[in-house]
C-alpha positions in Angstrom: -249.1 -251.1 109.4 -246.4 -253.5 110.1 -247.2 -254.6 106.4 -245.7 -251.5 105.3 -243.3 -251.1 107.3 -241.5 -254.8 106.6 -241.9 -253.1 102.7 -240.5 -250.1 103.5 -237.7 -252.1 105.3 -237.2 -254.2 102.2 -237.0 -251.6 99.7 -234.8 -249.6 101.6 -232.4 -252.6 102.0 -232.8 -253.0 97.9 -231.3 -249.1 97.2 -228.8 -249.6 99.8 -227.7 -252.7 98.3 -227.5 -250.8 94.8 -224.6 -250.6 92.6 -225.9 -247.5 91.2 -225.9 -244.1 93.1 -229.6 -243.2 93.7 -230.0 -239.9 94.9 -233.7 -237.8 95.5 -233.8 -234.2 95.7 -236.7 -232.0 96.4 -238.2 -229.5 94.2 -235.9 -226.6 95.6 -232.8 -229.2 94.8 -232.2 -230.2 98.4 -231.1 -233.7 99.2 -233.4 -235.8 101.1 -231.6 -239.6 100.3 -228.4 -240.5 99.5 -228.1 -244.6 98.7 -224.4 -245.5 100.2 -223.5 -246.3 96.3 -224.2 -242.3 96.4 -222.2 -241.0 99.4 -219.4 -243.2 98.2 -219.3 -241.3 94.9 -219.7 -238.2 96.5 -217.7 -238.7 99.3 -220.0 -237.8 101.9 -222.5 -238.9 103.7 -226.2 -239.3 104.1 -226.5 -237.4 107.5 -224.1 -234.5 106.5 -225.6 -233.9 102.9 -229.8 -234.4 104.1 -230.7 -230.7 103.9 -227.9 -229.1 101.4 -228.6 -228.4 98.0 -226.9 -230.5 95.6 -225.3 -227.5 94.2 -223.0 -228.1 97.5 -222.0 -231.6 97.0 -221.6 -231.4 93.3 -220.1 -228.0 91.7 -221.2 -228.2 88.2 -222.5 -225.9 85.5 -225.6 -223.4 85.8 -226.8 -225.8 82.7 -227.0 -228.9 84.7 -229.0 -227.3 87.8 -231.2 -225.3 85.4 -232.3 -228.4 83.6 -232.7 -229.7 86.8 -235.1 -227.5 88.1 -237.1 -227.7 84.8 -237.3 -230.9 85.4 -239.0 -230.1 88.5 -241.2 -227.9 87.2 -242.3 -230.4 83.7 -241.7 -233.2 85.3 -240.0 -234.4 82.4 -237.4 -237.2 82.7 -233.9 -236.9 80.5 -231.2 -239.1 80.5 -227.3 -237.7 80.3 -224.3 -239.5 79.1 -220.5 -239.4 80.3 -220.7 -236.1 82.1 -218.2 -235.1 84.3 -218.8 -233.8 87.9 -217.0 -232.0 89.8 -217.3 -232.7 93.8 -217.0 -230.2 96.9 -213.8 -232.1 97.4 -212.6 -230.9 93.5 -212.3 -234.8 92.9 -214.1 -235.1 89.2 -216.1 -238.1 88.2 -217.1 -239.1 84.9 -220.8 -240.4 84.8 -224.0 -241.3 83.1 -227.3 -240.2 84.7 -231.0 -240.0 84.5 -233.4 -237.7 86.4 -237.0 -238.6 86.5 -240.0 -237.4 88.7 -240.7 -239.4 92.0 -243.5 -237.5 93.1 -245.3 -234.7 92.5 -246.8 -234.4 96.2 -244.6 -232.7 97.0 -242.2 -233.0 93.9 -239.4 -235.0 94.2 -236.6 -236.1 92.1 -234.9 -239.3 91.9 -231.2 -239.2 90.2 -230.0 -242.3 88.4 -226.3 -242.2 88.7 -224.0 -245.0 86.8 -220.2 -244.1 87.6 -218.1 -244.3 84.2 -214.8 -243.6 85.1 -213.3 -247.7 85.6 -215.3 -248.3 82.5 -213.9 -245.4 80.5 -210.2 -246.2 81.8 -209.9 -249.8 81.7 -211.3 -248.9 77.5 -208.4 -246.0 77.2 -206.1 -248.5 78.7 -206.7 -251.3 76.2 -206.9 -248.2 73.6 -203.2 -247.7 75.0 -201.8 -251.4 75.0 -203.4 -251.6 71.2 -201.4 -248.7 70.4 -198.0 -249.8 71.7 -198.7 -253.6 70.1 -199.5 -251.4 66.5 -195.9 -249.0 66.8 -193.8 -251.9 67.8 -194.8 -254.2 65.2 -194.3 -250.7 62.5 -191.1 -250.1 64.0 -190.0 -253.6 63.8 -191.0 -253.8 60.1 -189.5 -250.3 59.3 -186.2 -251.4 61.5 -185.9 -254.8 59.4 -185.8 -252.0 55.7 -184.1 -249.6 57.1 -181.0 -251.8 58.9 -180.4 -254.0 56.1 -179.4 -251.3 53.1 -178.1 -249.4 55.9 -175.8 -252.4 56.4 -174.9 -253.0 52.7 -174.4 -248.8 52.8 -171.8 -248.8 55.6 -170.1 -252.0 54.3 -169.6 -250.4 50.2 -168.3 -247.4 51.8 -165.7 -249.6 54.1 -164.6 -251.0 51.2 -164.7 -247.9 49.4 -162.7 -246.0 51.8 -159.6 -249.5 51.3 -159.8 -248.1 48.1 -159.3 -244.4 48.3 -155.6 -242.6 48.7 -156.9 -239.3 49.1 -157.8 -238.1 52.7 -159.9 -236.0 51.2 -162.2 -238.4 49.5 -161.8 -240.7 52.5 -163.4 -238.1 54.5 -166.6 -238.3 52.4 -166.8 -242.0 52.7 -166.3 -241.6 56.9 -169.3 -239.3 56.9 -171.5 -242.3 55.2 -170.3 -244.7 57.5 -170.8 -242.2 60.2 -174.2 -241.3 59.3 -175.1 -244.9 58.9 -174.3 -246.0 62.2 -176.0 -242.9 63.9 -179.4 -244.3 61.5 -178.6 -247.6 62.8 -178.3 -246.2 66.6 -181.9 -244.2 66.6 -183.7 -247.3 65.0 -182.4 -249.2 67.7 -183.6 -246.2 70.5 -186.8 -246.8 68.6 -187.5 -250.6 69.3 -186.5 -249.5 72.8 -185.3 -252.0 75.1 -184.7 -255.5 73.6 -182.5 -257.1 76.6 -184.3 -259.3 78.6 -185.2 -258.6 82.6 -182.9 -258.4 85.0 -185.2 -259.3 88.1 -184.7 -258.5 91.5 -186.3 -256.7 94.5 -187.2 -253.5 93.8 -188.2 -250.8 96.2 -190.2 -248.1 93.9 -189.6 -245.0 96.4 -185.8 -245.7 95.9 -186.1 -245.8 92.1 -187.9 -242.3 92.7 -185.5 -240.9 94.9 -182.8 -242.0 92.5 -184.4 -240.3 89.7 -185.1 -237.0 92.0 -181.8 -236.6 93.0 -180.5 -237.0 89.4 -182.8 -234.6 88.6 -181.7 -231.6 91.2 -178.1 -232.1 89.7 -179.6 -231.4 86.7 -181.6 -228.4 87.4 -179.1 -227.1 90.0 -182.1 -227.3 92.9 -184.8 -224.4 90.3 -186.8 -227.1 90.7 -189.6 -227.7 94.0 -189.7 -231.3 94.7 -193.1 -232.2 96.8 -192.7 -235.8 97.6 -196.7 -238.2 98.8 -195.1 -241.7 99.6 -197.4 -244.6 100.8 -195.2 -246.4 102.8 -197.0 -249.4 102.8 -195.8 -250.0 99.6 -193.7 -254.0 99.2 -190.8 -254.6 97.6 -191.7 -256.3 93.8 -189.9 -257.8 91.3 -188.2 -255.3 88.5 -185.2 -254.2 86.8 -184.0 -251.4 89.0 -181.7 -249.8 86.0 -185.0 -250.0 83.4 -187.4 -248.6 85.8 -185.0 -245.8 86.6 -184.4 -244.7 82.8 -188.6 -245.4 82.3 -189.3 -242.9 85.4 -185.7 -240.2 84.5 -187.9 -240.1 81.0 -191.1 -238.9 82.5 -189.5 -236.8 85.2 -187.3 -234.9 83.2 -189.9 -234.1 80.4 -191.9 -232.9 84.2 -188.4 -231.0 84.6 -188.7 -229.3 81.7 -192.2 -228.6 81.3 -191.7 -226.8 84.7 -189.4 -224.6 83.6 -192.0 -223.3 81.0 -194.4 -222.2 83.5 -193.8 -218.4 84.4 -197.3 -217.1 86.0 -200.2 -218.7 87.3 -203.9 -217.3 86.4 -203.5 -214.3 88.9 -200.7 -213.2 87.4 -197.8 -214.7 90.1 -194.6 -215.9 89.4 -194.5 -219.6 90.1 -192.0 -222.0 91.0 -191.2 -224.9 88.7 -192.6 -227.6 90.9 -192.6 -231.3 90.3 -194.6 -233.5 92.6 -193.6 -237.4 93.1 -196.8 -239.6 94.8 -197.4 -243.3 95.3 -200.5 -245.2 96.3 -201.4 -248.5 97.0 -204.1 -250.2 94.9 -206.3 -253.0 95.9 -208.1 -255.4 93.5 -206.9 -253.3 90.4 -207.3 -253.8 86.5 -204.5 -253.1 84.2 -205.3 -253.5 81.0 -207.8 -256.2 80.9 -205.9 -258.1 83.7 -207.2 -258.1 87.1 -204.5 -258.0 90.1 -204.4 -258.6 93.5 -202.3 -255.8 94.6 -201.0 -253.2 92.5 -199.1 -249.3 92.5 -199.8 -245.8 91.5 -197.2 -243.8 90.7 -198.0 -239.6 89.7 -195.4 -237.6 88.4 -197.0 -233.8 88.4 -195.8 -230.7 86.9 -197.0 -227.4 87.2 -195.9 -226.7 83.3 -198.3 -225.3 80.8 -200.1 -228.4 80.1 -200.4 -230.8 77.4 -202.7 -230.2 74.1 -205.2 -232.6 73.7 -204.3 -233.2 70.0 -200.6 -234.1 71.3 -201.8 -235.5 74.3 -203.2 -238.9 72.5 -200.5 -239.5 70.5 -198.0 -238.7 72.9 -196.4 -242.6 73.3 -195.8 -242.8 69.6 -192.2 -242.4 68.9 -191.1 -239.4 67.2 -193.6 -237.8 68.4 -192.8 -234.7 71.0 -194.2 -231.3 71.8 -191.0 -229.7 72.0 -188.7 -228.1 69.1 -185.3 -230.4 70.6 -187.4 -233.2 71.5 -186.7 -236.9 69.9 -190.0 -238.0 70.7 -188.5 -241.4 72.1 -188.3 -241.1 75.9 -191.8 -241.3 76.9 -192.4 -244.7 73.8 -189.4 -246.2 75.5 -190.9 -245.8 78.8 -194.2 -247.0 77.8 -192.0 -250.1 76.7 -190.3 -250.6 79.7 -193.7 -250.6 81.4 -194.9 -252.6 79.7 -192.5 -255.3 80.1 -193.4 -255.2 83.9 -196.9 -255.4 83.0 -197.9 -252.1 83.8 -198.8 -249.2 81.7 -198.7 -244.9 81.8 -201.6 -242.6 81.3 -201.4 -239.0 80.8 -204.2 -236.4 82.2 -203.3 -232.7 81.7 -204.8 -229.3 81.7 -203.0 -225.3 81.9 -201.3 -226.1 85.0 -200.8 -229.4 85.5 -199.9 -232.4 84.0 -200.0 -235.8 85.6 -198.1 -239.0 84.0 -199.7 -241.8 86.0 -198.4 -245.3 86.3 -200.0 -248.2 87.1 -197.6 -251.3 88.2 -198.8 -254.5 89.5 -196.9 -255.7 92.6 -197.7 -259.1 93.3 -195.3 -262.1 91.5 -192.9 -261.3 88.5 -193.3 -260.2 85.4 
C-alpha cells in the first residue's frame, strides 16, 4: 500500500513538473486533472475547472468536441497540429495536441497539449528581420542606379538651362531638375533613416503621449483615445525624435483606419477609437536574441481590419492598402525599430487591428 502510494506520489510529481499541458477528461468531456503546465495555459485552475466540461474552459468549434467524443467512444488516438484555442477568458492560443485513451474503466481521456505560440512567433519574427535585411539591401542597390543618372540628369539640364534664353524652354528644363530632386527625395524616404542615434533617456509613455496629442490636433478630438500604461516601465536608452516619427507612423495609419469604421456587427454606429497599452516583459526573445527585460507596446484600432494578403507584406515599402498611401511609413518605422533592436508585428481581424512592438529595455542599442 505505501508502495503505491510513494508511486502515485512520484508520478504525480513527474506531470506536475511537465512542460507540456496534460489534461484527462472523462467520457462525458468533464475535467478530472489539470497538470499546472495546463491551468497555466488555460488560465485557471485545477480546483475551479475539476467538474466542468472542457467546452467551458476552451470555446472551440462543434468539430473539435465531436472528434472528441468519438474518440471516447473508438478509443482512437489522433494527433492535431497548430490549432488555435480560444479560452473562457477570449485569450487564443495556438497549439499542437494529441488525445489518446487512458482508460476504458471508466473511459478516460488524456490530452497532450504542446503550446506553439513562442515557437510560432520567435519564427514570424526572424521571418520579419529576414525581410527587412532582404528590402534594404534592394533598396540600397536600386538607390545606388537610380541616384547616379538621376545626378547626371539634373546636372545636363543645369547646364542646359545656362544655355537657354527663352523662359519658356527654361521652364521645361526646371521641371527635369524639379522632378529629379523629388526622385532623389522618395529614394532617400525609402532607405529610411541613415543618421546615426542620438541616445538619451527615454521615457516610452511620453513618446506616446507626444504622439497622442499630435494626433487629437490632427483629428480635431473624432478620435477615442483609451490609454493601458504599466507604470513600472524604466527609462531606456533611444532617440526620442526617431521613436516619435516610428510610433506618429503607426498611429496615424490607426487614425485613419478608424475613421473607416462606420458600424459594428449589430448594426451600431461606432466611434473611431484608438487604444495606446504598454507592458512589461520579463525574460523576452526578440528576434533570436534573448533579453533581460524588455516592452510591449499595442497600438489598436477599431478600423475595418487588415487583409491577410496585405497584411504580410505590409513592411515592404511602397506597399499600402490605401489609394493616397506612399507605402513608406510603417518600412521606415520597422527601420527605426530596428535600429533599437526591437521589431513590430501586426495581428488584425474586421474590427481590430493591433501593431505590436516589442523593445528591449536594458543597455543601449
Amino acid at each position: 500500500m505505501a508502495v503505491a502510494s510513494a508511486n502515485a506520489y512520484r508520478y504525480k510529481n513527474i506531470l506536475d513538473n511537465l512542460t507540456t499541458a496534460v489534461v484527462v477528461l472523462e467520457s462525458d468531456l468533464a475535467i478530472r486533472y489539470l497538470n499546472p503546465a495546463a491551468e497555466s495555459l488555460f488560465e485557471t485552475s485545477m480546483a475551479r475547472s475539476t467538474g466542468l466540461a472542457f467546452g467551458d474552459v476552451i470555446l472551440n468549434s462543434d468539430g473539435a468536441f465531436k472528434t472528441l467524443r468519438k474518440a471516447a467512444e473508438t478509443g482512437h488516438s489522433y494527433t492535431r497540429r497548430e490549432t488555435e484555442l480560444l479560452l473562457a477568458s477570449g485569450s487564443r492560443r495556438t497549439v499542437d495536441y494529441s488525445v489518446s485513451l487512458l482508460d476504458q474503466n471508466p473511459v478516460t481521456l488524456l490530452i497532450e497539449i504542446q503550446p506553439r505560440d513562442r515557437l510560432l512567433r520567435i519564427s514570424r519574427e526572424e521571418d520579419l528581420i529576414a525581410q527587412q535585411e532582404t528590402t534594404r539591401t534592394l533598396v540600397r542597390g536600386m538607390a545606388h542606379e537610380i541616384k547616379n543618372p538621376l545626378g547626371g540628369i539634373r546636372g545636363a539640364a543645369q547646364l542646359l538651362d545656362r544655355e537657354l534664353s527663352s523662359e519658356g524652354q527654361r521652364e521645361y528644363t526646371q521641371i527635369i531638375i524639379e522632378e529629379a530632386d523629388r526622385l532623389r527625395n522618395l529614394v532617400d524616404r525609402m532607405l529610411g533613416p541613415n543618421k546615426a542615434l542620438k541616445l538619451a533617456p527615454t521615457n516610452i509613455h511620453e513618446i506616446l503621449e507626444r504622439v497622442r496629442t499630435l494626433l487629437e490636433a490632427e483629428s480635431k478630438g473624432r478620435v477615442q483615445f483609451k490609454r493601458d500604461y504599466d507604470p513600472s516601465l524604466p527609462e531606456f536608452s533611444g532617440d526620442k525624435e526617431l521613436l516619435i516619427q516610428a510610433f506618429l507612423n503607426i498611429a496615424r495609419n490607426a487614425m485613419e483606419a478608424a475613421f473607416e469604421s462606420s458600424s459594428n456587427q449589430y448594426g451600431e454606429t461606432e466611434t473611431p477609437a484608438i487604444t495606446l497599452r504598454t507592458r512589461a516583459l520579463r525574460q523576452v526573445t526578440i528576434g533570436s536574441k534573448r533579453h533581460r527585460l524588455g516592452c510591449r507596446i499595442d497600438i489598436i484600432d477599431n478600423g475595418p481590419g487588415i487583409t491577410p494578403e496585405l497584411r504580410q507584406n505590409i513592411f515592404y515599402p511602397m506597399i499600402s492598402g490605401r489609394a493616397n498611401g506612399t507605402g513608406l511609413g510603417l518600412s521606415i518605422t520597422q527601420s527605426i525599430i530596428s535600429q533599437h533592436h526591437g521589431l513590430v508585428e501586426c495581428e488584425s481581424e474586421p474590427g481590430q487591428t493591433d501593431f505590436i512592438t516589442f523593445l528591449p529595455l536594458e543597455g543601449t542599442p
